[in-house]
N, C-alpha and C positions, 0 to 999 in steps of 0.2 A: 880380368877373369873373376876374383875374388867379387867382385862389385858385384856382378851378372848373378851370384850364389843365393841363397845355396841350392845347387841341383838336386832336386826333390824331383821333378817334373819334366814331362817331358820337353814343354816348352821353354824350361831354363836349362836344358841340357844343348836345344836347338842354338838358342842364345849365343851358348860358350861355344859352340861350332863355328857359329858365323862371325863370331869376334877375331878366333883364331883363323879363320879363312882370310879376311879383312886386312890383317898385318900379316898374309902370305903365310903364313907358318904350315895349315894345311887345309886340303879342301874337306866343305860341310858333306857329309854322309847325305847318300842322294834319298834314302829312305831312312825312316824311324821305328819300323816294324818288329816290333820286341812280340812279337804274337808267337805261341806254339806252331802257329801254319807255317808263318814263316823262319822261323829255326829249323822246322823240319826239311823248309826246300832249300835251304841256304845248305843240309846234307849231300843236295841232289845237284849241287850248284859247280861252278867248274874249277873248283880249289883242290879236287882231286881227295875227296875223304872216299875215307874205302869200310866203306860200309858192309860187314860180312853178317850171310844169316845165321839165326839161331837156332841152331840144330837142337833137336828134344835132350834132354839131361845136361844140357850147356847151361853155365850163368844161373844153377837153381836157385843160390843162395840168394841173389836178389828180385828173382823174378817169381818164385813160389809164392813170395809174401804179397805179391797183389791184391788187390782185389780185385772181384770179377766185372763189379760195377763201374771201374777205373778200365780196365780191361775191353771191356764192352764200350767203353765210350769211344775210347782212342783206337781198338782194335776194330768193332764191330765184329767182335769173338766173345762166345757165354764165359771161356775162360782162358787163361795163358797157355794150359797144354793145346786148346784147339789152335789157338791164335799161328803155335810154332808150328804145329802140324799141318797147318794149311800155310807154312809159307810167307807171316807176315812181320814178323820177329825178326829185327836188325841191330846191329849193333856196332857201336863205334868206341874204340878207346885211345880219347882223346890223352891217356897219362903219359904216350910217346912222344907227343908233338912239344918237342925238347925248349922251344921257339920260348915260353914265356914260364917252366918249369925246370929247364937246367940252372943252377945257379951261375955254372959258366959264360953262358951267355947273355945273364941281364944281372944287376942288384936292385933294379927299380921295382921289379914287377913281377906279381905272384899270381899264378894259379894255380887253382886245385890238380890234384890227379883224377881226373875223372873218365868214368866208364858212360857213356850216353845210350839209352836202351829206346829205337823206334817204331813204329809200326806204323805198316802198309793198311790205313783202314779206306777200304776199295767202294765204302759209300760214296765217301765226302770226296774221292780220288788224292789222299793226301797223304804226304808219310809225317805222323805226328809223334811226338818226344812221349815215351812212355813212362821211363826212367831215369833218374840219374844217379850213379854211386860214388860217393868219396874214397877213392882209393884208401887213402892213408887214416881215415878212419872207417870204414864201414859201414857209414851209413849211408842210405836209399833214400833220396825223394821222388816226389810224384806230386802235381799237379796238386792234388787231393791235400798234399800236408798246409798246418796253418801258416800263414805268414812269420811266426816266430819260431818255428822251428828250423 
């Protein structure tokens, strides 16, 4: 696997799938779709996430600081109070799904606390990632921020 390195790309990530497939270890992921379309339907998918709406004065702290142009892309909303008032404001927090966050149950492997912020934009028919918040620090990303942030 080291050989096959370093995964930068998508097609030396495919690589070290197929390597590990080859010596049985496990099977190659049937897709490679790292796209925002499909994160947001992998929501909708039958792993049982429970996506609840966002009801107006819920979750201000990170969703006031949007912007409207971020908003408008993902939502097809002028701004976040229309977006929740019509219904299209979801939201998932992933910081209970204990699976790779408890330390009880793994020492290999960390992930963040995070809060996932979606939206139903009813152009494209798609529920796309609008947000995402670091619990344990409090910071917000979006699409919008630069790669080194």
């Amino acid at each position: 696997l080291q050989a096959l390195g370093p995964y930068k790309s998508l097609e030396s990530f495919k690589a070290g799938y197929d390597a590990l497939e080859s010596a049985g270890l496990i099977d190659t992921p049937q897709a490679f779709d790292n796209s925002d379309e499909n994160f947001g339907a992998m929501r909708l998918g039958i792993r049982g996430y429970k996506l609840k709406l966002v009801n107006s004065r819920e979750w201000s702290d990170p969703l006031d600081s949007l912007c409207d142009s971020l908003v408008l892309e993902q939502c097809n909303e002028s701004s976040i109070d229309a977006a929740i008032s019509n219904h299209k404001v979801f939201v998932q927090d992933f910081s209970t799904l204990g699976q790779y966050t408890d330390s009880n149950t793994t020492t290999s492997k960390y992930a963040p606390n995070v809060v996932g912020f979606f939206c139903n934009n009813d152009a494209s028919g798609l529920l796309l990632p609008l947000a995402i918040k670091i619990v344990d620090t409090g910071l917000t990303y979006t699409k919008e921020d630069s790669d080194g942030e």
